[in-house]
C-alpha positions in Angstrom: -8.4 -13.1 34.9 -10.9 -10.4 34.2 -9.6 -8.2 31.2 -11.3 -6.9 28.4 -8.7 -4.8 26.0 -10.9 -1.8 24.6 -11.4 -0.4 20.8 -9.1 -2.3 18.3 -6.9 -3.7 21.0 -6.2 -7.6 21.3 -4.9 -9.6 24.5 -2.5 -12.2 23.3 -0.8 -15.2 25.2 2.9 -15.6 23.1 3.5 -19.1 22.4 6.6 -20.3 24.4 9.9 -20.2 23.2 11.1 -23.1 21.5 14.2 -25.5 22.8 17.0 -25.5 20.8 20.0 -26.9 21.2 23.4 -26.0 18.6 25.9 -29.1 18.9 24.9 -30.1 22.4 24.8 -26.5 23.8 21.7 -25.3 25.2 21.0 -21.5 24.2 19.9 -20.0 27.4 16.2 -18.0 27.9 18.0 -14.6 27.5 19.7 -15.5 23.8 16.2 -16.8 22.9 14.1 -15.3 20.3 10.9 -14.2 20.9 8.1 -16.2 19.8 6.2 -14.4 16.8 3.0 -16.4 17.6 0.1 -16.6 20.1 -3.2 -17.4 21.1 -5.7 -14.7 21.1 -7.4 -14.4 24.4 -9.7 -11.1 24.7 -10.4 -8.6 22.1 -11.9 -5.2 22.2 -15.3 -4.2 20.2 -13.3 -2.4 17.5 -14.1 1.0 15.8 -16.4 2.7 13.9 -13.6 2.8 11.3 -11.9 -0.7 11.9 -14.1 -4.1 12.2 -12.9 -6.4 14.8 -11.3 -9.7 12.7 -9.9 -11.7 15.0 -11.7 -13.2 17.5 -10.7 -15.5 21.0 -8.6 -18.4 20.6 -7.6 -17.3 16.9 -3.9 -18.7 16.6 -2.3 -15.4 15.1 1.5 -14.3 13.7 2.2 -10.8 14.8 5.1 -8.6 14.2 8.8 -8.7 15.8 8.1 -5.4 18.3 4.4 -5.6 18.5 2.1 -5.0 21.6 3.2 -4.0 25.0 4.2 -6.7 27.8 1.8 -6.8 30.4 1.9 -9.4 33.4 -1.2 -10.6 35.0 -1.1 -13.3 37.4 1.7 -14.5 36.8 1.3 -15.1 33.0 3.5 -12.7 30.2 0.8 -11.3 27.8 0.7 -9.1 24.6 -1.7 -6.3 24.4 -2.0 -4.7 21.0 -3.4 -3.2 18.1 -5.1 -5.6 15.7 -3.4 -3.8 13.0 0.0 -5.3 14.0 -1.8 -8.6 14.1 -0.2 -9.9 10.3 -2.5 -13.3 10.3 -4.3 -15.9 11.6 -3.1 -19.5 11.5 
């Protein structure tokens, strides 16, 4: 994969879902919530008004709606700001 996100934008890989099961039933993919953590794989060179923080293979916690799906080779990804980026594990 050759990606690189530009100004204060961060490529993120969304941790996978986790198994649950309630009382034996197993909650299928679509009832699943969406994982609220990732892996940082690219960032951008930030702004002149916003210093890039995070930095490849940061573990981070980002918002509920953040970022925009992207698909690239297969693999679900996260491109967004790292303003909605709320912290690094």
């Amino acid at each position: 994969m050759n990606i690189k996100p530009l100004a204060d934008r961060v490529l993120v890989l969304p941790a996978p879902a986790e198994e649950k099961t309630v009382g034996g039933i197993i909650i299928p993919d679509s009832a699943k919530e969406k994982p609220l953590k990732g892996t940082v794989i690219a960032v951008g060179n930030g702004t002149k008004d916003e210093e890039m923080v995070v930095k490849p293979n940061d573990k981070v916690l980002y918002g509920k709606y953040a970022g925009t799906e992207i698909e690239l080779d297969g693999e679900k990804y996260l491109i967004m700001r790292q303003s909605d980026i709320l912290a690094i594990l």
